[in-house]
C-alpha positions in Angstrom: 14.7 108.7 -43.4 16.4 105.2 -43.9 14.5 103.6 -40.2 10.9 102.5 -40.4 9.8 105.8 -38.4 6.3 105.9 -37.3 4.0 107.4 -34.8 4.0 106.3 -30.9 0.2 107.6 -31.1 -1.5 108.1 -34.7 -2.7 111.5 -34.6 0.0 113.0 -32.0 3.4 114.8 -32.3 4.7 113.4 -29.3 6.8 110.3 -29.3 7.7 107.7 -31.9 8.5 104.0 -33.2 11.3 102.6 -34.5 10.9 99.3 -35.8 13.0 96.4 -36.6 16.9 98.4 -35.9 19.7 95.9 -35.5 22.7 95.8 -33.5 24.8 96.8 -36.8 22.9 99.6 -37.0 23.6 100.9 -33.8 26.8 101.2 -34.8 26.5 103.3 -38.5 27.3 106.8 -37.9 24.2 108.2 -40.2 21.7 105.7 -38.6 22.8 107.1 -35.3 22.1 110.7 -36.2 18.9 110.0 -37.7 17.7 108.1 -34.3 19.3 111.6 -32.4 17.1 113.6 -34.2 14.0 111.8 -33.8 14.8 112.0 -29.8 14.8 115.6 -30.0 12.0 116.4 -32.1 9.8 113.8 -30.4 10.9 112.9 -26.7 9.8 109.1 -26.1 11.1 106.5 -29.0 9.8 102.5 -28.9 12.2 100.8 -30.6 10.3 97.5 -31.5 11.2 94.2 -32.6 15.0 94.5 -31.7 17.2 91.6 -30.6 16.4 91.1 -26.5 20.0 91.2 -25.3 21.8 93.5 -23.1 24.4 93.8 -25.7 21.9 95.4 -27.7 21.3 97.3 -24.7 23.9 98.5 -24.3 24.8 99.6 -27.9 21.3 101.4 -27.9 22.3 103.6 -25.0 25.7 104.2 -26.3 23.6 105.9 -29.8 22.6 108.9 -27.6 25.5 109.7 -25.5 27.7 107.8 -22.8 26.4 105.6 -20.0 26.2 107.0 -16.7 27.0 104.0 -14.3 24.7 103.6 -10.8 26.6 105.3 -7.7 24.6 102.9 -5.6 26.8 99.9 -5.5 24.2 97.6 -3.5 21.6 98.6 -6.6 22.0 94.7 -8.5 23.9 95.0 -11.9 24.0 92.7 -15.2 27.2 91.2 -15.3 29.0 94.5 -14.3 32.3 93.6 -15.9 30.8 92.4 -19.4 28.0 94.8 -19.4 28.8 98.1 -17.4 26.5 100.3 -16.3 22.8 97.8 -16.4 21.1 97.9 -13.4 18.9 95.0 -12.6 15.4 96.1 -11.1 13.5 93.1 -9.8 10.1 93.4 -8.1 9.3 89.4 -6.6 5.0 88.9 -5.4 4.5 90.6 -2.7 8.1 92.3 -1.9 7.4 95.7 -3.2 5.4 98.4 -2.0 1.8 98.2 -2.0 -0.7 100.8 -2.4 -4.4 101.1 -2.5 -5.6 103.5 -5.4 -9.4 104.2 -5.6 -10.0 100.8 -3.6 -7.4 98.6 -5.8 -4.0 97.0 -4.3 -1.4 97.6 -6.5 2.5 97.0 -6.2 5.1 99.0 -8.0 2.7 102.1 -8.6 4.9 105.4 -9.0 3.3 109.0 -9.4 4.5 110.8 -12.5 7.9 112.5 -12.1 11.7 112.9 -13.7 14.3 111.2 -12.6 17.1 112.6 -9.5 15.0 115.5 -9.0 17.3 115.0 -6.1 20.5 115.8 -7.2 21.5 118.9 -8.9 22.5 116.9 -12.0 19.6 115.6 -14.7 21.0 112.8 -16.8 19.6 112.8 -20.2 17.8 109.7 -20.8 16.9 106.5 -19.4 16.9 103.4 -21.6 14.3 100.5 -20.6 13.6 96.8 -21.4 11.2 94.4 -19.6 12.4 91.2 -18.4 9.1 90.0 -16.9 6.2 91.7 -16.7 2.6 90.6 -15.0 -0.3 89.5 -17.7 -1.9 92.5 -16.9 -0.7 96.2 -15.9 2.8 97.0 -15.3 2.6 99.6 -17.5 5.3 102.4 -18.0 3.5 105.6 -18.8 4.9 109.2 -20.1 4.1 112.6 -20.8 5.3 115.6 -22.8 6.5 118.7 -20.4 5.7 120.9 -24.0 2.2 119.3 -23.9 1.6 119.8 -20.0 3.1 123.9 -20.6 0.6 124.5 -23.5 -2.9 122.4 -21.2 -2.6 124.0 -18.2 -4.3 126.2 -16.6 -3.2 130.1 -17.5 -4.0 131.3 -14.1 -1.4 128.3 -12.5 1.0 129.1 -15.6 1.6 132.3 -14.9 1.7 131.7 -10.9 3.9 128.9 -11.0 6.2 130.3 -14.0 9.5 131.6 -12.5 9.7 129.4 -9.5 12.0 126.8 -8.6 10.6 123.7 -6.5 13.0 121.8 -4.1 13.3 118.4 -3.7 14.4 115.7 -1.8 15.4 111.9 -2.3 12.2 110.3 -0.5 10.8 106.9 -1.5 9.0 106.5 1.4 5.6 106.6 -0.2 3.5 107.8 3.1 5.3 110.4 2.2 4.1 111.8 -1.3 1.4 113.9 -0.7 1.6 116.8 -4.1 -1.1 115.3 -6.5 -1.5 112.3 -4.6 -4.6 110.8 -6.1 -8.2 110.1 -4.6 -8.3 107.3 -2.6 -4.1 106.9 -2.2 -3.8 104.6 0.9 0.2 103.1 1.8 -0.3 99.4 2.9 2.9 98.4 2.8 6.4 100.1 2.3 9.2 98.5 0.3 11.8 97.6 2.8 14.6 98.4 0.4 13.8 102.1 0.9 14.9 102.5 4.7 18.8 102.0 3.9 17.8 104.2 1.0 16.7 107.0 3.0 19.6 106.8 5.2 21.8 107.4 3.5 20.7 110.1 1.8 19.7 111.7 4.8 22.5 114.4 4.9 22.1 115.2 1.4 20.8 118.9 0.5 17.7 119.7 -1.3 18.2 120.0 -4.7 16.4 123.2 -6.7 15.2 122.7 -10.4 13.2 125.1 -12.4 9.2 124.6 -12.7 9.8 125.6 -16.3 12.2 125.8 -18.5 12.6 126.8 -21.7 14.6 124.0 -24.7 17.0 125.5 -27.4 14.2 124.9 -29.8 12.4 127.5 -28.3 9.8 125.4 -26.6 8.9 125.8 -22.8 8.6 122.4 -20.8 6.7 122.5 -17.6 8.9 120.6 -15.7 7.8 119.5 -12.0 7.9 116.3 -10.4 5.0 115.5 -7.9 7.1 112.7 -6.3 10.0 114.2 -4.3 8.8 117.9 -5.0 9.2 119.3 -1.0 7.9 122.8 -1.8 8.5 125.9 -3.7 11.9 127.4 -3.0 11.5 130.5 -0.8 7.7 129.9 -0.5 7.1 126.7 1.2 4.1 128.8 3.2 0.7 127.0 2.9 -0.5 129.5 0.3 2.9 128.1 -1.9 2.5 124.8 -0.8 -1.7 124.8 -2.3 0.4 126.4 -5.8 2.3 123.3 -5.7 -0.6 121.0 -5.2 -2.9 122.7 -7.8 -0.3 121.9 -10.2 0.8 118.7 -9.4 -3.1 117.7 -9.1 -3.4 119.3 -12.6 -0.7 116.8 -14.0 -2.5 114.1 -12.9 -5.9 115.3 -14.8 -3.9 116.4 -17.7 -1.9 113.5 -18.1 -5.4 111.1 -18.2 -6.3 112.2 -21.8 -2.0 113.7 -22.9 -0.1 110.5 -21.4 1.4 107.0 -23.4 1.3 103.8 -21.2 3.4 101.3 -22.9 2.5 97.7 -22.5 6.1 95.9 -22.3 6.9 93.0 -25.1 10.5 91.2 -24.7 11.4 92.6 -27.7 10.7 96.2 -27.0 13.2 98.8 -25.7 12.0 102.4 -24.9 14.4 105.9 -24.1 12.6 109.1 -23.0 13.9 112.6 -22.5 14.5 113.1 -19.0 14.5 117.2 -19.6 11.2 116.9 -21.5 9.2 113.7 -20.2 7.8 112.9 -16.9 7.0 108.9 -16.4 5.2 106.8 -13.8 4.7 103.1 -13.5 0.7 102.0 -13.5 1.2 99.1 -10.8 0.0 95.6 -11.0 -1.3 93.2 -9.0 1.1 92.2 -5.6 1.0 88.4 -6.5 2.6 88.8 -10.0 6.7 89.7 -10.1 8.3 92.4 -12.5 12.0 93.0 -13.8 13.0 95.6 -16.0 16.3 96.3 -16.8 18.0 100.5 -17.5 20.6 101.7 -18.6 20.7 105.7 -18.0 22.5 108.9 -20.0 25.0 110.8 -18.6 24.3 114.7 -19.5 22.6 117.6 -17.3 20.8 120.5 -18.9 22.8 123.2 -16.2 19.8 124.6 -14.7 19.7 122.7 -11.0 21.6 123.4 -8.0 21.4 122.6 -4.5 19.9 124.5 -1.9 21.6 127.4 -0.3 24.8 126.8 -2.2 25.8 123.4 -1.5 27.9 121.5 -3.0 27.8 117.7 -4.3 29.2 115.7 -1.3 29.2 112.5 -3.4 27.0 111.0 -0.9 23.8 111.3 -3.1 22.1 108.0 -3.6 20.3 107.5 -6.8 17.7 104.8 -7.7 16.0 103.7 -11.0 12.9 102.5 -11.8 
């Protein structure tokens, strides 16, 4: 290898560093496949000490495949004409949703889960910067589908193995419930998510596999506690209890399995949306957060919506 490759965690398989690549770099056909590899093998990489621009954004998205602009056009962009496709995600003190967790008010909290579960398409990646983070917390956690396959519990295995689990676009948080954690209490909803939910509301449920198995022969539990609705053609209570015992599974799991990164300017961070779930730890409501993303266009083939629908191109996406 010619990058300075090392471990995200020493001791672990999952997830790496990349230190130091430059925006020349970015651009060397052989440097690019070396990076690729290193994304498949290992599913989270940190790119450290890398120039904070969105021009080097940009040209680290464009390493593992093209951008996918935001089909939300009131979602806040980066100079959209210099810098397609970077959405602007901007949390002031005290605007966002607030949640008490085990007695403590955080803002920006997000249960673990892959990205448009939604929609029937899965882009491939995500990439993410920090812009400001709070002095403490803020932290953007992940965790290896592989790992969460090969922990959990062989009873729920098998019983969840060969379902599909439908899902809807819902960021109204009194409305998680699957592996909602001890103590989860809404105080306040973020009142961005009401146009949101509108309109999305005639939007089919989208189907996804609760495993799936990669081309390299691994199988990836694959369920999203956020926006999971219930197990296609079993959303009785006995399916809906399946559902929670797993979901509240990848909560315990993820304690000891997960990576939290804590956000530097000069960091930049892409996971594997097919692999990895991610959550957001929260902070406290009178500190702000941006991050910027710039997301992947792919899809692994394996969703569909519900009952045969078709994409009505009225599916609303969000980032975070």
């Amino acid at each position: 290898m010619t990058l300075d490759v090392r471990p995200l965690t020493e001791g672990r398989a999952f997830g790496a560093r990349i230190g130091g690549l430059t925006l020349a770099q970015t651009q060397d056909p052989a440097i690019r496949a070396e990076i690729n590899a290193v994304f498949e093998a290992k599913g989270v990489i940190v790119f450290e000490d890398v120039e904070p621009t969105a021009q080097m954004h940009i040209a680290l998205g464009d390493v593992f495949g093209p951008l996918k602009d935001h089909p939300n056009k009131a979602t806040p962009r980066v100079d959209q004409d210099a810098m397609p496709g970077v959405i602007d995600m901007e949390c002031k003190p005290f605007e966002g949703t607030r949640l008490a967790i085990g007695g403590q008010e955080l803002m920006q909290w997000l249960p673990w889960h892959f990205d448009h579960a939604y929609n029937n398409e899965l882009n491939r990646a995500g990439v993410l910067r920090s812009i400001q983070v709070p002095p403490e917390d803020g932290l953007t956690g992940f965790v290896d589908g592989i790992e969460l396959y090969e922990v959990l519990s062989p009873d729920l295995r098998d019983a969840i193995e060969g379902t599909n689990i439908l899902y809807r676009m819902n960021v109204i948080m009194e409305n998680f419930h699957f592996g909602a954690p001890d103590g989860y209490r809404v105080i306040a909803e973020n009142a961005h998510a009401y146009p949101v939910m509108e309109a999305a509301a005639d939007v089919p449920r989208a189907v996804h596999p609760s495993v799936w198995t990669r081309s390299t022969g691994e199988k990836v539990l694959h369920v999203s506690p956020w926006m999971a609705e219930g197990i296609e053609g079993n959303e009785s209570p006995e399916g809906n209890a399946l559902l929670q015992a797993v979901c509240a599974e990848i909560f315990e799991k993820a304690q000891a399995l997960s990576y939290f990164h804590k956000w530097k300017p000069t960091d930049m961070l892409i996971w594997d949306n097919w692999r990895v779930l991610h959550a957001v730890s929260g902070h406290d409501p009178q500190y702000g957060r941006r991050m910027q993303r710039t997301t992947i266009k792919g899809d692994y083939g394996l969703g569909y919506f519900e009952n045969g629908a078709t994409n009505t191109n009225k599916i609303v996406e969000r980032a975070y």
